[in-house]
C-alpha positions as CSV (number, residue, x, y, z in Angstrom):
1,X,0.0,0.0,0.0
2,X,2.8,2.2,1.0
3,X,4.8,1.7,-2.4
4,X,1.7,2.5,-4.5
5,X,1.3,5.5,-2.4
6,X,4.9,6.9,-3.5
7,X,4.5,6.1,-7.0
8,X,1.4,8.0,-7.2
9,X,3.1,10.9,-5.4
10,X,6.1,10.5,-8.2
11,X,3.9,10.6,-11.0
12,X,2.0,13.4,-10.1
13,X,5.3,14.9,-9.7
14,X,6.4,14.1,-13.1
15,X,3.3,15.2,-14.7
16,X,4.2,19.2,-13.1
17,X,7.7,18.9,-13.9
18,X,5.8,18.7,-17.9
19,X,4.4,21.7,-16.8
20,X,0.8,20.4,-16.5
21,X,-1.6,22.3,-14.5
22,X,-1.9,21.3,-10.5
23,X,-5.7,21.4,-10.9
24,X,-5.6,19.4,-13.5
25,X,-3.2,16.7,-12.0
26,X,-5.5,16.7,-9.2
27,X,-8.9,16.4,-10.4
28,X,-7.6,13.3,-13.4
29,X,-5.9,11.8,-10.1
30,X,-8.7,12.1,-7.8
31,X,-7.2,14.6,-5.1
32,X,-7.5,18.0,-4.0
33,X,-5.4,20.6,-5.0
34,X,-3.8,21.0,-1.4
35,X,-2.4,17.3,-1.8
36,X,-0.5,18.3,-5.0
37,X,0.8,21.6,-3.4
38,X,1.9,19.1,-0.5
39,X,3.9,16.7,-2.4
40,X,5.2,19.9,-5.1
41,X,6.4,21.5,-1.8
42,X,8.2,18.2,-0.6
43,X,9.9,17.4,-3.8
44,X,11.4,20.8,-3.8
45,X,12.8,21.4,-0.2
46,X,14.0,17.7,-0.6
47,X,17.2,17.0,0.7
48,X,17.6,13.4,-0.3
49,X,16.8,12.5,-3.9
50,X,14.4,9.3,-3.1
51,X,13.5,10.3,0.4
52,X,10.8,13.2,-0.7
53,X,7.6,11.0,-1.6
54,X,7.7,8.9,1.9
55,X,5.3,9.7,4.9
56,X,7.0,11.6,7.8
57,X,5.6,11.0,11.2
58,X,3.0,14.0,12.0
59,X,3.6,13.9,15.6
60,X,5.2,17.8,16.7
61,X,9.1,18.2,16.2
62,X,9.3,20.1,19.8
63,X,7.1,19.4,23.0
64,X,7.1,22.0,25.9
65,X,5.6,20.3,28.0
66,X,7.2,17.1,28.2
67,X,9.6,16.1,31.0
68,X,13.2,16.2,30.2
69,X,15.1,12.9,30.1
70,X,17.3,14.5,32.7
71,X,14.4,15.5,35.3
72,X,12.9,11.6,34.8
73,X,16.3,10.6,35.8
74,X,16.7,12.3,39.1
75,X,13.4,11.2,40.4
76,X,14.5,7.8,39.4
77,X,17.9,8.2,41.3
78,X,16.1,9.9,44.4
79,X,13.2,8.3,44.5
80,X,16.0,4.8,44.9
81,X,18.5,6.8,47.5
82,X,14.9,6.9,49.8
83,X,13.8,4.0,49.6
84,X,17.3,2.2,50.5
85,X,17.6,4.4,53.1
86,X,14.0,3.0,54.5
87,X,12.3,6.6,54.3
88,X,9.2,7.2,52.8
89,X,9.7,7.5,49.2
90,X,6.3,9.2,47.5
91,X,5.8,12.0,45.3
92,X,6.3,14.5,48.4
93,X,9.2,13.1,49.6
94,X,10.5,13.2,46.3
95,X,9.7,16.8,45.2
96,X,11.1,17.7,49.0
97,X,14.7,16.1,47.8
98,X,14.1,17.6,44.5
99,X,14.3,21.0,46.1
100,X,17.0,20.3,48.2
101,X,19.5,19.3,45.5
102,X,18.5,22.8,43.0
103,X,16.6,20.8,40.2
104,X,14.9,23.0,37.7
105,X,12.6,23.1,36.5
106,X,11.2,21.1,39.7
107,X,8.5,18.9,38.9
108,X,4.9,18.8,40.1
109,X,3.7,16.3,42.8
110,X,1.4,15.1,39.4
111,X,4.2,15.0,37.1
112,X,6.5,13.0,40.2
113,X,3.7,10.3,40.0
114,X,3.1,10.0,36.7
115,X,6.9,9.3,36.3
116,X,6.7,6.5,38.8
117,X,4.0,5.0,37.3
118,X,5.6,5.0,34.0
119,X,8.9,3.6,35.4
120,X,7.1,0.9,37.7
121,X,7.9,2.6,40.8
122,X,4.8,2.3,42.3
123,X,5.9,-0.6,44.9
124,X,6.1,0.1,48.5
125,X,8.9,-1.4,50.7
126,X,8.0,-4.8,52.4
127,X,7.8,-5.5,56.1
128,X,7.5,-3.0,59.1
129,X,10.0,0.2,59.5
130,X,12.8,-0.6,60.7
131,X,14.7,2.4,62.8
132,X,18.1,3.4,61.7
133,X,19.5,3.5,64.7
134,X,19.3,7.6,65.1
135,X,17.4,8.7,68.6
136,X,13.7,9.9,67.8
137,X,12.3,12.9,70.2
138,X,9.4,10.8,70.3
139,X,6.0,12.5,72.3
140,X,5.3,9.9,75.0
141,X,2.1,11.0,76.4
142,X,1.4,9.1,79.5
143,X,-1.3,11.2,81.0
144,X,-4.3,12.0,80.0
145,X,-4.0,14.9,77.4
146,X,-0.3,15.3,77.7
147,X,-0.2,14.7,74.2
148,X,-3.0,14.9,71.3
149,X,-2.1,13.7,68.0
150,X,-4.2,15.1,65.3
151,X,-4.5,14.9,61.3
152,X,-7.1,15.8,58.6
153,X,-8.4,13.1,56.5
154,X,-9.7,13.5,53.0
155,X,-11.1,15.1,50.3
156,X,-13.9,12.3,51.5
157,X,-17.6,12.6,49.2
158,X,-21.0,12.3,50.4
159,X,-23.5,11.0,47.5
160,X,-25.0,14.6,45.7
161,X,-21.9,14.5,45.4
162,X,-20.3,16.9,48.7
163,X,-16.6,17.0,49.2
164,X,-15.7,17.4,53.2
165,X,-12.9,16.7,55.2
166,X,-12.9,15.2,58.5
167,X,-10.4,16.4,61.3
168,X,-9.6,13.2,63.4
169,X,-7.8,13.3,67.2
170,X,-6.2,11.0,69.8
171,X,-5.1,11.4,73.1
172,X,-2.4,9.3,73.6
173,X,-2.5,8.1,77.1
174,X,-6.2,7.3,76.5
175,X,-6.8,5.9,72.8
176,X,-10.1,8.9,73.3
177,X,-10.9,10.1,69.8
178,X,-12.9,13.3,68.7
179,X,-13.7,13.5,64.8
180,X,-15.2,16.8,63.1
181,X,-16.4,17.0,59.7
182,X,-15.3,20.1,57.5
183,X,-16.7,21.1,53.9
184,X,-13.5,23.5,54.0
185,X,-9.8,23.0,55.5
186,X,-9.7,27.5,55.7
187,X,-9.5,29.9,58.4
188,X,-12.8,29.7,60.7
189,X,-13.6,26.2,59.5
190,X,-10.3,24.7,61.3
191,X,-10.3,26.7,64.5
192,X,-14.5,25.8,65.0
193,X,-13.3,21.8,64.2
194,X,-10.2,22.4,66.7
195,X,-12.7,23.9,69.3
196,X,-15.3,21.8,69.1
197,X,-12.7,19.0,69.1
198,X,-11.2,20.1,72.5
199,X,-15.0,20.6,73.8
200,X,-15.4,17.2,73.7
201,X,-11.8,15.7,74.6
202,X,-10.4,19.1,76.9
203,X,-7.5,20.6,75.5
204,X,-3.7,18.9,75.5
205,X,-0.8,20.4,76.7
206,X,1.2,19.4,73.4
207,X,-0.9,19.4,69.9
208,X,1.2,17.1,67.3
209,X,0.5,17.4,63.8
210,X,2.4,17.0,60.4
211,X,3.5,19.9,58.2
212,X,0.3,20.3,55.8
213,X,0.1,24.3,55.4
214,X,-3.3,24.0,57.0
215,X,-1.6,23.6,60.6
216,X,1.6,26.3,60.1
217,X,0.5,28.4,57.7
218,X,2.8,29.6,54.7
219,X,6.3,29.0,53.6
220,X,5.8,32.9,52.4
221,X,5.5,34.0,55.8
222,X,7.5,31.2,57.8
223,X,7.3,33.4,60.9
224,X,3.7,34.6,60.4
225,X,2.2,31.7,62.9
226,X,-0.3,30.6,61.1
227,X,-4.1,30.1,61.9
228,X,-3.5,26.4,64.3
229,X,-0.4,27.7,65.6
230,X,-2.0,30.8,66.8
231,X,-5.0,28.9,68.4
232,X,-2.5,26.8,70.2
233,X,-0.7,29.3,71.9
234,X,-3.5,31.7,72.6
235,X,-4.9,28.6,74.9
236,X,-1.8,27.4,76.1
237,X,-1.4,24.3,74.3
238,X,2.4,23.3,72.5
239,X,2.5,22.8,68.8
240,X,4.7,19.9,67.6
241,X,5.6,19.4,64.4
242,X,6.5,16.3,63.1
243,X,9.6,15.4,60.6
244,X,8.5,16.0,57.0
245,X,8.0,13.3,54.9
246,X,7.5,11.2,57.8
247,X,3.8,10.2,58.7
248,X,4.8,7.4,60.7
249,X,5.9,9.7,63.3
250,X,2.3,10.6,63.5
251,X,1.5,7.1,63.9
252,X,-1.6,6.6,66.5
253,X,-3.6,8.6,64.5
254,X,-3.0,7.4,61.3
255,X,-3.7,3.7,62.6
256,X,-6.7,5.7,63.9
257,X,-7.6,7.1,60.2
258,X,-7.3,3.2,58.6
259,X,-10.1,2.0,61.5
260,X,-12.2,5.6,60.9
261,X,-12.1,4.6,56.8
262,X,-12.7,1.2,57.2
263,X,-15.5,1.3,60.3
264,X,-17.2,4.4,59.4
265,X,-16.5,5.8,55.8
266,X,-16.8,2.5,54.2
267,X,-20.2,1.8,56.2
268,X,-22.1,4.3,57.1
269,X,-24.5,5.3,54.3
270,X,-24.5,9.7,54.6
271,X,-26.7,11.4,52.2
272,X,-26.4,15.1,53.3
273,X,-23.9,17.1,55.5
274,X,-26.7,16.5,58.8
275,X,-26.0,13.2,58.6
276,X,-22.3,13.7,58.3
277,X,-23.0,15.3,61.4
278,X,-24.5,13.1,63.2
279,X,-23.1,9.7,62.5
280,X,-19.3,11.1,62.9
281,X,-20.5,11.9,67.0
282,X,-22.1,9.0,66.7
283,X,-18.9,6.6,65.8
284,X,-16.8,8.5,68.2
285,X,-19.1,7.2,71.2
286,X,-19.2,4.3,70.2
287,X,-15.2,4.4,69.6
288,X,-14.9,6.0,73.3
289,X,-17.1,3.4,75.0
290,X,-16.5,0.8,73.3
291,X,-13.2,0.0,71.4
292,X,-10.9,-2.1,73.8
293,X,-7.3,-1.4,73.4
294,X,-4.8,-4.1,74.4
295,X,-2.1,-1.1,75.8
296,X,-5.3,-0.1,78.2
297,X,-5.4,-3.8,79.7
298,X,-8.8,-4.8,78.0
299,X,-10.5,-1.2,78.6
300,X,-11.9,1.2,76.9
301,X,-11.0,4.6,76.2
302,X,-14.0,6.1,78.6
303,X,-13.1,3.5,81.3
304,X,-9.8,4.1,81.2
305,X,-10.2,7.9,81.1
306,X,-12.2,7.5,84.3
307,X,-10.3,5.3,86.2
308,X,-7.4,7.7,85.6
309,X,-9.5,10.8,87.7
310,X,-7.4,13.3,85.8
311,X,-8.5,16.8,85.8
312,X,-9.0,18.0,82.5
313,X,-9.0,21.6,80.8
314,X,-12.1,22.6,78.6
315,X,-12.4,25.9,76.9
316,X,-14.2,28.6,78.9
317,X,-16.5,29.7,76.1
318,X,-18.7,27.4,73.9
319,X,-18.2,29.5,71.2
320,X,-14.8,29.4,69.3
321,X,-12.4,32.7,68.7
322,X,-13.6,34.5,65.7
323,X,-10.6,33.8,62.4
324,X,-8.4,35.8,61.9
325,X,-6.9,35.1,65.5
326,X,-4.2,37.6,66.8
327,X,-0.9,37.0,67.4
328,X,0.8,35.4,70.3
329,X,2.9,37.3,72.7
330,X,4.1,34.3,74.4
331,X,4.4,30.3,74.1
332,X,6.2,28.2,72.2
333,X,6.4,25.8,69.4
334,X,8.4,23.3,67.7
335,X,9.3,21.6,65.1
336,X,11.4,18.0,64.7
337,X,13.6,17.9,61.7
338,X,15.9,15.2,60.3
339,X,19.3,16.9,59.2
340,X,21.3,15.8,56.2
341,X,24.6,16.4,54.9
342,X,24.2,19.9,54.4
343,X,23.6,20.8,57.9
344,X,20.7,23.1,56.7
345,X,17.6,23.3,58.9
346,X,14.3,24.1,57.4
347,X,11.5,26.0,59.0
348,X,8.7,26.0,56.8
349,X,10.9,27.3,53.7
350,X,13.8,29.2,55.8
351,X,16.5,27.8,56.4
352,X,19.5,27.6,59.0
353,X,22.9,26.4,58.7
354,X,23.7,24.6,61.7
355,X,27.1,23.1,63.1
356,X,28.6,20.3,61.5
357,X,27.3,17.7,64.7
358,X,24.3,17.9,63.4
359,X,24.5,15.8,60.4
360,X,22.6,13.0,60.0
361,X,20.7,13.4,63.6
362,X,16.9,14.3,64.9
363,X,17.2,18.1,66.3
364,X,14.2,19.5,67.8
365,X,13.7,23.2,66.5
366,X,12.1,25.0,69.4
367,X,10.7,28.8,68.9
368,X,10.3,31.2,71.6
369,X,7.8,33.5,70.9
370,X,8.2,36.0,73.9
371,X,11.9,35.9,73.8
372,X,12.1,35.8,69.4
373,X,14.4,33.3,70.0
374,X,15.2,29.8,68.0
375,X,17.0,26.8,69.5
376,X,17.9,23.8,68.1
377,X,18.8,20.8,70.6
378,X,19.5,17.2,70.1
379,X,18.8,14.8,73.5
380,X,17.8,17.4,74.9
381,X,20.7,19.9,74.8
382,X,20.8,22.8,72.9
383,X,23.5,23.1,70.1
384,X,22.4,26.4,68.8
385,X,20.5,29.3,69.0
386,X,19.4,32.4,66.6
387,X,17.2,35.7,67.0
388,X,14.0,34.9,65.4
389,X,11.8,38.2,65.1
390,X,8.3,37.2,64.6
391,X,7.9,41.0,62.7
């Protein structure tokens, strides 16, 4: 088919080169007049004598869009270096390394996954985490609300369809959960789920979360505080931060999220956000009364809560603090952070060189809002210190 494609092609052109008319060639040959012009144009920018009357490939010479062999190559190579160093090794992780080492132009979270998928680097590593040997500042939380641990999950739908969000808490020494359903991660939405959350459980003396932008704010305005950090302080509580790229560190309640998905999400038909409502309270009840733990002896969260006789700390007002929320004058907050080789400390987007010790090592990043200070300390002894003006 192909060969009797070219020799039409070459006799049309052999019928021009007689000088006979391009309508005319077209019309006895059974083409239009743009198919002669085509092959007229071919045969005389040809640069190889036979080579003009073959089909080219129509796909474009030049695509903008399309990853560079160079950029598939270093998520490849990092994407390898995490995962033999045991750390979590998705898209985020990935774009966080990314960063780190200067690659431009740095790749979208999409893009990242997309090239793992393409590359069948989809497979996760096999068996339980196994610690490196490095000592973790790990939250302990042996009294009752010592230590909440607290994560959003979602985008979650409702049939209709409605996208919410749900943000889930534990108290460690307890296994107590609160749940609160959101339509909206912003501003008021957070601090009336936060409030309503410590209504219910009272309200910890250290708040552990992972670095989504929701709970710090923005890596614009690293020192702004955001809207969580804000609440925190203005009621006393600690924020903790955990390592990036690290969700295990926030471990109890993500076990917590896999029993929410599987016990509630997956069962419990919700039509409209009043049911959302109501069934959420209703599963954390029944969590609270009823779920056994083994680390509780047998008991359940309530009994063990009440066997415990701990005082606990509500709010004084039922209503929550109206967004935006001022800014602290006191307090403190902190984040954990896993150094590398560089020595370079990041909180949320700035970054600190620190000394040479601590390579390769957990540091806890502590700021001091009163005194605008920030100190860095491994095991619990400070190994530097800067002036951090909150503006």
């Amino acid at each position: 088919m192909k060969k009797k494609q070219e020799k039409e092609r070459m006799i049309a052109i052999e019928r021009y080169l007689k000088k006979e008319e391009p309508g005319t060639i077209a019309k006895s040959m059974g083409h239009s007049r743009q198919w002669v012009y085509k092959w007229i144009r071919r045969y005389e920018g040809r640069d190889d004598e036979q080579d003009w009357c073959v089909d080219r490939s129509s796909s474009p010479q030049s695509r903008p869009g399309e990853t560079t062999g160079d950029i598939v190559e270093a998520v490849k190579l990092v994407r390898l270096s995490l995962y033999n160093k045991g750390v979590f090794c998705g898209a985020q992780a990935i774009a966080w390394e990314l960063e780190e080492l200067g690659v431009r132009p740095l790749p979208s979270i999409r893009t990242i996954n997309r090239i793992l998928s393409r590359e069948e680097l989809t497979h996760r590593r096999t068996g339980r985490y196994q610690p490196k040997g490095k000592i973790y500042p790990k939250l302990v939380g042996e009294r009752v609300n010592e230590v909440h641990q607290m994560d959003y999950v979602g985008p979650c739908y409702l049939k209709g369809p409605t996208r919410f969000y749900s943000l889930n808490c534990v108290d460690l020494a307890t296994g107590r959960c609160a749940v609160h359903p959101v339509l909206n991660k912003a501003g008021q939405s957070t601090v009336d789920a936060i409030w309503s959350i410590w209504l219910r459980l009272g309200i910890p003396e250290n708040q552990q979360v992972d670095n989504e932008a929701v709970f710090y704010g923005s890596r614009r305005y690293p020192r702004g505080m955001g809207t969580v950090i804000r609440l925190c302080l203005l009621s006393g509580v600690e924020p903790w931060f955990i390592p990036m790229a690290e969700p295990w560190r926030n471990g109890v309640v993500e076990k917590f999220n896999d029993h929410f998905r599987s016990r509630f999400l997956d069962r419990i038909p919700m039509n409209a956000e009043e049911d959302l409502l109501r069934e959420s309270l209703t599963f954390e009840q029944k969590h609270n009364s009823r779920y056994r733990y083994t680390k509780l002896q047998g008991r359940t969260p309530q009994s063990a809560l009440e066997q415990s006789r701990c005082k606990i700390r509500f709010p004084e007002s039922p209503n929550a603090p109206a967004y935006p929320l001022p800014k602290p004058r006191s307090g403190r907050y902190h984040l954990v952070r896993f150094i590398r080789s560089d020595c370079l400390l990041d909180i949320f987007g700035e970054r600190f060189l620190l000394p040479p010790e601590t390579a390769y090592e957990y540091v806890v990043s502590t700021v001091h809002v009163e005194r605008q200070k920030l100190t860095v300390g491994i095991n619990g002894v400070t190994v530097d210190e800067f002036d951090y003006q909150m503006g």
